[in-house]
N, C-alpha and C positions, 0 to 999 in steps of 0.2 A: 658500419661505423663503429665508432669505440664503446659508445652509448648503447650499441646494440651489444656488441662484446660483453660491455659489464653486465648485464640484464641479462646474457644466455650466462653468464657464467656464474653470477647472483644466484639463479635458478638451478644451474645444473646443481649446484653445492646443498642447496635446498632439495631434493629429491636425494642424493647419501648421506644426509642428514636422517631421512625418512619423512619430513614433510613436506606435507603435498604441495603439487607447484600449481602456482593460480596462473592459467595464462592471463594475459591484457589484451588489448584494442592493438595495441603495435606489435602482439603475436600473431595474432587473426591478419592483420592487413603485412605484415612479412610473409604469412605463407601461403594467402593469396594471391602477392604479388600487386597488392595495390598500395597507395599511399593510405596513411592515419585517418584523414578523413572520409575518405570513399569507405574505409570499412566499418566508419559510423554513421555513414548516412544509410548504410545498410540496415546495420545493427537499429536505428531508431524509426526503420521505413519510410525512408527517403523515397519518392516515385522519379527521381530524375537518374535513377542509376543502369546500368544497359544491364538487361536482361544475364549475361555470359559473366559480367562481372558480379553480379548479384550472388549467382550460384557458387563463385567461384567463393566469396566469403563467406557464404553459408555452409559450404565444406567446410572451410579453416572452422569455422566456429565449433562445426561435430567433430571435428577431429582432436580441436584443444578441448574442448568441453568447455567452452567461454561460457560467464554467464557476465551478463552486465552489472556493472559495479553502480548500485542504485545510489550511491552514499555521494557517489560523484557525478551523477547524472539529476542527484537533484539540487545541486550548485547552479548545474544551467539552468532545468526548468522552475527550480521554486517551487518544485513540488514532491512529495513524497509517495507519494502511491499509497498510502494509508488511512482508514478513516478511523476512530475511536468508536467503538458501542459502545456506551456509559448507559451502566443496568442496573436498577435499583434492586440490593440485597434482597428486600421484602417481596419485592415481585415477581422476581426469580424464582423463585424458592415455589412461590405459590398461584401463580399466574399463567393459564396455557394460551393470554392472548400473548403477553409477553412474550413466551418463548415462541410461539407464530412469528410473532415481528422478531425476533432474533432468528431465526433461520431463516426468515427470508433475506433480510439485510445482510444476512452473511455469504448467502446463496449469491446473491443479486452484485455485491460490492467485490465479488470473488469472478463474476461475468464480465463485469467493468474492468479486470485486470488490477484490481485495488486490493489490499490487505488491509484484514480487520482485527485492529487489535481491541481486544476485550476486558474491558474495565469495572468490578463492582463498584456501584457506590452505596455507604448505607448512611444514615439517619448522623450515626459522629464525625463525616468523613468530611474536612472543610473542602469547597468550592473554589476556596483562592488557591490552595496547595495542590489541587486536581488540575487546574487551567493552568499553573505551572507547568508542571508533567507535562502535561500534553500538547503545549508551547516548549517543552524541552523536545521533546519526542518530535515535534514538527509536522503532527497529522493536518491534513489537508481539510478535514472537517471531522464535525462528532454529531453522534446519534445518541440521541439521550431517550433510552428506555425507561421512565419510572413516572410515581404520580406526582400529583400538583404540588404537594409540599417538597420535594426533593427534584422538582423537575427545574420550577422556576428562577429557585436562585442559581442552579448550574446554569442556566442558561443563562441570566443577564450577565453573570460574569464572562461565559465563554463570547456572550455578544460586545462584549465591551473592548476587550481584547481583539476584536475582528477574527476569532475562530470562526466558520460559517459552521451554522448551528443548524441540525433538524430534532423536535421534539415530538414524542410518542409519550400517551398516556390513555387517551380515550379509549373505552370500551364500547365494541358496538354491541348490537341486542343479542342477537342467536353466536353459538358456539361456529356453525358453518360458516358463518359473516365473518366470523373474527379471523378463521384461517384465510378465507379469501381476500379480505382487505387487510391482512395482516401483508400476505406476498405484496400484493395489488400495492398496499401503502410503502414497503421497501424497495422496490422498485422505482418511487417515487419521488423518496428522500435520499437512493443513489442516485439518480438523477440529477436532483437541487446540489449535488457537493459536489459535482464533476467543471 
């Protein structure tokens, strides 16, 4: 079609340019040979698709080197694949349950297929201009790493807003408890944001 014409030839012009050509969804499903849709019911594990066609777009995809376009795949689902760590300066710094619960949450949200983006917050940093951000940003939910004083106003604000919010502060007794319930507790609270 002509639509396909301008699109190869878009691209071809773009590779003797020297920038790199992104394939799309209508490359993958042209060189598979299936229609647009088949090769995103693929692409997002569809189970109604026959086995021969399945392969056959999962070639095109290693052969283009397709990666899916998350910018436009979260128009459909409303969702970003993203959770916010929000980590208090002071804690950071100086806290090894903290940073337990930050490897694990990152470990854990990184299992989920989710991306964690990581946020300081310290003692100047306003709560309204942070649930901005991250209401710009479009994260799916936020982990709030820090103590009572800095935990609880992040949090009513991001609850007010309907961000789903998980909040970490308590310290348990032993150093061994902390790493265990630190994974144990990130597991947890990826969980509650899915």
């Amino acid at each position: 079609s002509s639509v396909r014409a301008m699109t190869t030839s878009a691209r071809e012009g773009a590779r003797r340019r020297g920038a790199p050509a992104v394939a799309t969804l209508e490359d993958v499903a042209y060189r598979a040979g299936v229609s647009r849709s088949t090769a995103s019911r693929v692409v997002n594990g569809a189970a109604h698709v026959r086995a021969e066609t399945r392969r056959s777009v999962e070639r095109a995809i290693a052969e283009l080197g397709y990666v899916t376009n998350t910018a436009a795949a979260s128009l459909v689902t409303r969702r970003s694949g993203q959770v916010a760590l929000v980590v208090c300066a002071a804690s950071a710094a100086s806290d090894a349950v903290f940073a337990g619960t930050v490897r694990g949450a990152t470990t854990e949200l990184s299992a989920a297929g989710m991306t964690c983006l990581l946020t300081v917050y310290g003692t100047d940093d306003d709560p309204v201009r942070l649930t901005r951000t991250l209401r710009t940003v479009g994260v799916d939910g936020v982990i709030v790493v820090a103590d009572d004083g800095l935990r609880r106003p992040l949090c009513q604000r991001l609850r007010a807003v309907e961000i789903p919010t998980v909040a970490v502060g308590a310290r348990p007794a032993s150093a061994d408890g902390a790493q265990h319930n630190a994974r144990a507790g990130a597991r947890r609270m990826v969980g509650r944001l899915r």
